[in-house]
PDB file of N, CA, C and O in Angstrom:
ATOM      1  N   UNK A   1     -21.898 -66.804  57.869  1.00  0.00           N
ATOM      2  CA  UNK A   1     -21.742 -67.084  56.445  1.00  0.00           C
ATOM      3  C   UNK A   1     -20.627 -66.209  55.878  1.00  0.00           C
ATOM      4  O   UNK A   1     -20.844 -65.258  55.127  1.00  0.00           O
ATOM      5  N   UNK A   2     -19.796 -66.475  56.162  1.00  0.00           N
ATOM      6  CA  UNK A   2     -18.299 -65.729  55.718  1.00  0.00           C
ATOM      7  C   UNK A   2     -17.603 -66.293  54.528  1.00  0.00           C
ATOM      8  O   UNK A   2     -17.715 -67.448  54.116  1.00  0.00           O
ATOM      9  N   UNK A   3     -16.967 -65.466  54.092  1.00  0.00           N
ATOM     10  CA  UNK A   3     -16.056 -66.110  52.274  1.00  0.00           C
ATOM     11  C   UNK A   3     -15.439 -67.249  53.569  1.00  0.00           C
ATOM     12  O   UNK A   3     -16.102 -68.282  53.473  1.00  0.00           O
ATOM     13  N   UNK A   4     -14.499 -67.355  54.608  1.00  0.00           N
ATOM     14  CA  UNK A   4     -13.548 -68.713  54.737  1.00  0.00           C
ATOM     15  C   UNK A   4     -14.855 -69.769  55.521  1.00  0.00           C
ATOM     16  O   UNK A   4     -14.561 -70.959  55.411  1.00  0.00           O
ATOM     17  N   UNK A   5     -15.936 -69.571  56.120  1.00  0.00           N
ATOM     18  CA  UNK A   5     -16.979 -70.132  55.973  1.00  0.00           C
ATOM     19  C   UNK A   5     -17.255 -71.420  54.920  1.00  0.00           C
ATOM     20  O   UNK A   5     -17.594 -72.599  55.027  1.00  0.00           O
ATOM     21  N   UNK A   6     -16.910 -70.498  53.859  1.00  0.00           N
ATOM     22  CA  UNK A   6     -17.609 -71.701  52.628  1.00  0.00           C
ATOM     23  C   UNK A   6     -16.387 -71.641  51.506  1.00  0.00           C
ATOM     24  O   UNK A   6     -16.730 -71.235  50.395  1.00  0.00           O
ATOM     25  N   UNK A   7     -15.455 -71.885  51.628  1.00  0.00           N
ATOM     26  CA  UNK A   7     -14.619 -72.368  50.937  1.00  0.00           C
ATOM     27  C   UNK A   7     -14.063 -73.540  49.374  1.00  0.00           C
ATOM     28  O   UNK A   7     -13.174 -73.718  48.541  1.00  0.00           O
ATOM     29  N   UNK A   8     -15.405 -74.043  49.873  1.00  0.00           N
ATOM     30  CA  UNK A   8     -15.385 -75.238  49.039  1.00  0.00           C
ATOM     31  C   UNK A   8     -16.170 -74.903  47.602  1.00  0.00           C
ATOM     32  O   UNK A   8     -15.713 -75.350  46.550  1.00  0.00           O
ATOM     33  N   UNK A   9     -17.458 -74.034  47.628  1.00  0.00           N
ATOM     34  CA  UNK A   9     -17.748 -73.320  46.809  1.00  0.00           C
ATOM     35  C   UNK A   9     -17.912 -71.633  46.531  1.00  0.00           C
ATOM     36  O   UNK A   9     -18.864 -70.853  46.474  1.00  0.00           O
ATOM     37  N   UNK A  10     -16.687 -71.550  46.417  1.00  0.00           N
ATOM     38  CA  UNK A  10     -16.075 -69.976  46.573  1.00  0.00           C
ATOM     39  C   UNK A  10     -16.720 -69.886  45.205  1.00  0.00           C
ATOM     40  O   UNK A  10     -17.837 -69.415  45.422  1.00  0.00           O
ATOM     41  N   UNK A  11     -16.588 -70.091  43.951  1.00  0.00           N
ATOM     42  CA  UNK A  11     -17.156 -69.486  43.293  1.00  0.00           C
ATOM     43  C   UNK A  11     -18.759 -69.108  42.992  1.00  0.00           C
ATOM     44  O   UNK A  11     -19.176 -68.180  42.298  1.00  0.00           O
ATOM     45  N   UNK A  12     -19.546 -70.132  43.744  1.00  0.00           N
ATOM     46  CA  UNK A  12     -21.279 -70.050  43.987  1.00  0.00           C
ATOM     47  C   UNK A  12     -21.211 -68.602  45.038  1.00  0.00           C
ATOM     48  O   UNK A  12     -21.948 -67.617  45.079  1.00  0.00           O
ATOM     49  N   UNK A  13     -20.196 -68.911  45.700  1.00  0.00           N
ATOM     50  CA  UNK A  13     -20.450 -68.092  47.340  1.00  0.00           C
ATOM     51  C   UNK A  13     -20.560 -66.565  46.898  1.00  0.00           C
ATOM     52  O   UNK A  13     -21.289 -65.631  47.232  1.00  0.00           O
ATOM     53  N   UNK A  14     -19.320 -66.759  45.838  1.00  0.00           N
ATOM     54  CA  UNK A  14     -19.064 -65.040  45.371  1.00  0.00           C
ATOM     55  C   UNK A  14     -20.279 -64.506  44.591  1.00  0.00           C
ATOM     56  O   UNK A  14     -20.886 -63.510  44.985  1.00  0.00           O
ATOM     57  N   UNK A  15     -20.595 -65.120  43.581  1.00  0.00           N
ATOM     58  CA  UNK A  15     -22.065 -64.923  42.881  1.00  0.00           C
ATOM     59  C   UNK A  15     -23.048 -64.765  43.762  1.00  0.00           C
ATOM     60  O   UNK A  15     -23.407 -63.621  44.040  1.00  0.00           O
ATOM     61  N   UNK A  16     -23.779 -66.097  44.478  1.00  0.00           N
ATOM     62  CA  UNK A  16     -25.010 -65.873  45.538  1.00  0.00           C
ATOM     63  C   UNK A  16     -24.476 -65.077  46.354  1.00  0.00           C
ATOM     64  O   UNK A  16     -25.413 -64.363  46.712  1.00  0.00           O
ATOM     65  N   UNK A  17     -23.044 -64.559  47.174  1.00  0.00           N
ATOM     66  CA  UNK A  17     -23.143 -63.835  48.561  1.00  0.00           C
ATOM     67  C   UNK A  17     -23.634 -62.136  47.827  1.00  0.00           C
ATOM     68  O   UNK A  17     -24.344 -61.291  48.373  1.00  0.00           O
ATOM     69  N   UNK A  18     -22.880 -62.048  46.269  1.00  0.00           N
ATOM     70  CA  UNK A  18     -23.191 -60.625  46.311  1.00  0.00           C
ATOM     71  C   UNK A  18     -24.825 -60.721  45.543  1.00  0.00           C
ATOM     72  O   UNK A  18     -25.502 -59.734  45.834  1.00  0.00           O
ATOM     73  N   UNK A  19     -25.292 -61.379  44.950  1.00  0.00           N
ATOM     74  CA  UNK A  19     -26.819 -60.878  45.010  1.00  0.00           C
ATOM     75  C   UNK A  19     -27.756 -61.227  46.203  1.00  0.00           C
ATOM     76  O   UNK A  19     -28.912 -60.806  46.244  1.00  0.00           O
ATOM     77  N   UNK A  20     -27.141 -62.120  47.302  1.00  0.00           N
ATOM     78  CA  UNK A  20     -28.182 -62.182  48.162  1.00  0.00           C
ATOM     79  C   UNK A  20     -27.639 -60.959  49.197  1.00  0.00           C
ATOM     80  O   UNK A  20     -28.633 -60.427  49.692  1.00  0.00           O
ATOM     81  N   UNK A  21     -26.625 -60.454  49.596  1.00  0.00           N
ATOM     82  CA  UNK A  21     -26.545 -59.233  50.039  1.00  0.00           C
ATOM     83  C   UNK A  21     -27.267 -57.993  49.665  1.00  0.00           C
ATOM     84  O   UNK A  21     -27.783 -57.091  50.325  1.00  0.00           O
ATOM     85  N   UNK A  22     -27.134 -58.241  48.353  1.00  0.00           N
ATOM     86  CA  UNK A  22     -28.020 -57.252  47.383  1.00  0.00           C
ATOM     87  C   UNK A  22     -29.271 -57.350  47.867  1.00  0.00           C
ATOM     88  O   UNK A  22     -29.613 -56.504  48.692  1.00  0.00           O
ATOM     89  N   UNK A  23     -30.233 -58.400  47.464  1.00  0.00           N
ATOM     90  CA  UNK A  23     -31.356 -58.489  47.866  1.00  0.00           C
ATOM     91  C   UNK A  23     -31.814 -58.268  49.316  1.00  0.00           C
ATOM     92  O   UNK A  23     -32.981 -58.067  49.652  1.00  0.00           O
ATOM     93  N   UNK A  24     -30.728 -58.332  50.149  1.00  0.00           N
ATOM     94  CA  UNK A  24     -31.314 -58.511  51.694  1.00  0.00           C
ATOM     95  C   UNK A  24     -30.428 -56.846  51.934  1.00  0.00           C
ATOM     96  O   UNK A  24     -30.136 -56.782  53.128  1.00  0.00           O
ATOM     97  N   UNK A  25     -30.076 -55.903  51.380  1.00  0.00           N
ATOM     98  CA  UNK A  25     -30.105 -54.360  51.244  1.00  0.00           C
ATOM     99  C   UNK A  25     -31.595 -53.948  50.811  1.00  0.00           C
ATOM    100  O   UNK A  25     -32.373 -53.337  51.544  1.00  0.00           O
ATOM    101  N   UNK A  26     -31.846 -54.345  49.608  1.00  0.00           N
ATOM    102  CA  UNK A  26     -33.391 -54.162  49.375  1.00  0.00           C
ATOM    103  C   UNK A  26     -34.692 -54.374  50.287  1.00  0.00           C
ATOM    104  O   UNK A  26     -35.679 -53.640  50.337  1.00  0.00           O
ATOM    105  N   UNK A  27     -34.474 -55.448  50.929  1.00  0.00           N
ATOM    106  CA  UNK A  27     -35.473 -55.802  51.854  1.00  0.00           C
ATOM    107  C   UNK A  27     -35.038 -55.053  52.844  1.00  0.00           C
ATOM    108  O   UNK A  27     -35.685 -54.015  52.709  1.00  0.00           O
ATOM    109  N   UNK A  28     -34.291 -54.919  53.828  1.00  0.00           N
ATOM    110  CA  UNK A  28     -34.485 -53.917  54.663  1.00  0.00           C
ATOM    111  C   UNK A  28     -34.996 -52.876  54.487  1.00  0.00           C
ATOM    112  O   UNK A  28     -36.015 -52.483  55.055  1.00  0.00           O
ATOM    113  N   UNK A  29     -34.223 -52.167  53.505  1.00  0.00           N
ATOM    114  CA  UNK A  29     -34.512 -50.801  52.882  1.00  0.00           C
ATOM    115  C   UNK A  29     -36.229 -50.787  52.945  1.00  0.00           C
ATOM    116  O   UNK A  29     -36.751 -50.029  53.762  1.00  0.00           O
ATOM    117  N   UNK A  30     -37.055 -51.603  52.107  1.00  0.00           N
ATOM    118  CA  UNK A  30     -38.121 -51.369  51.771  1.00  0.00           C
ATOM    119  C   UNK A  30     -38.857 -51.566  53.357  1.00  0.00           C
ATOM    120  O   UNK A  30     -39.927 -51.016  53.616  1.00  0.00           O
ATOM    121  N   UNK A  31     -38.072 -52.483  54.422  1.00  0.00           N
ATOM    122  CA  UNK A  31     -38.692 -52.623  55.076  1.00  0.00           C
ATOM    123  C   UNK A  31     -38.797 -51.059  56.284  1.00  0.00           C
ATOM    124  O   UNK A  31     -39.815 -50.572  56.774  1.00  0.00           O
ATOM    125  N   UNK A  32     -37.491 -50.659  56.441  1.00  0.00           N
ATOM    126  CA  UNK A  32     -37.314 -49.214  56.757  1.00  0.00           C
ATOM    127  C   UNK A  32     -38.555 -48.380  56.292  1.00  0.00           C
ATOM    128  O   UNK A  32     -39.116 -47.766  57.200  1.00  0.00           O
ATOM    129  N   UNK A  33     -39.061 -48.254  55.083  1.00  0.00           N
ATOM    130  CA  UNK A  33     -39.771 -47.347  54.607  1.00  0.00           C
ATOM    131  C   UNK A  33     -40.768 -47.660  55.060  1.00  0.00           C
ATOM    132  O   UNK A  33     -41.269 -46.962  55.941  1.00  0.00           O
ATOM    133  N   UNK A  34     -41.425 -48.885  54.581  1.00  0.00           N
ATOM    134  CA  UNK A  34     -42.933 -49.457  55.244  1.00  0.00           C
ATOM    135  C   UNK A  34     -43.051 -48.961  56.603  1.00  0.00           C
ATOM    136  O   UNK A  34     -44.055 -48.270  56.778  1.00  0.00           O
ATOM    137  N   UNK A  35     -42.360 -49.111  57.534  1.00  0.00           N
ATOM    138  CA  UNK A  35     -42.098 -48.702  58.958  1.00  0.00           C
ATOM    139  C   UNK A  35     -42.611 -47.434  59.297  1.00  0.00           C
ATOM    140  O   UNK A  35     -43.690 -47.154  59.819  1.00  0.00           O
ATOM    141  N   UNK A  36     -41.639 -46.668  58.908  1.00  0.00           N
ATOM    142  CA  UNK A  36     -41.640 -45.400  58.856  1.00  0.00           C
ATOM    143  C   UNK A  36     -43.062 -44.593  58.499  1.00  0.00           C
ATOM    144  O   UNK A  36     -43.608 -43.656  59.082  1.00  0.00           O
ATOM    145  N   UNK A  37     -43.413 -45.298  57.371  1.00  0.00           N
ATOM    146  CA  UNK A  37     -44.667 -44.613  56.720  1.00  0.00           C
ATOM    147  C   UNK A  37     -46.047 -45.102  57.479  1.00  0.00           C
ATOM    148  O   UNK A  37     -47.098 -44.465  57.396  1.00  0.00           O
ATOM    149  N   UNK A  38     -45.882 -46.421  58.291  1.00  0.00           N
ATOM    150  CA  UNK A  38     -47.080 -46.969  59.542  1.00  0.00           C
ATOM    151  C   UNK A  38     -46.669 -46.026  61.120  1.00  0.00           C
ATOM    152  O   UNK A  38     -47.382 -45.994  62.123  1.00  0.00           O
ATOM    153  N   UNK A  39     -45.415 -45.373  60.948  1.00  0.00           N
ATOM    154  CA  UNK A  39     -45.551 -44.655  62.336  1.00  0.00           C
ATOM    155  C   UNK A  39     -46.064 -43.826  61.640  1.00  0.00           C
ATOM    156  O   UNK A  39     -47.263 -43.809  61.918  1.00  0.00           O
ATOM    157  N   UNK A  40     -45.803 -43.027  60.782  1.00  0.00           N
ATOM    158  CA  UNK A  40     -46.822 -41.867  60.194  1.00  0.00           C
ATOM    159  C   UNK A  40     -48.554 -41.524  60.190  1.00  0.00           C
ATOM    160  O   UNK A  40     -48.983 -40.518  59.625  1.00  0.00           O
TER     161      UNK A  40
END
């Protein structure tokens, strides 16, 4: 899923790629922690 990927709607791509990046930073992240805190 790359910007020359999707070309045709570059302007959806730019909006959804940076909040779903966003969101899928968050989910890892939270998922990192959950992890961490069940090896604990």
């Amino acid at each position: 899923m790359d910007k020359m990927g999707h070309r045709r709607t570059n302007r959806d791509t730019s909006k959804n790629g940076r909040f779903f990046s966003f969101y899928l930073q968050k989910i890892s992240r939270l998922k990192e922690i959950f992890q961490s805190g069940k090896n604990d």
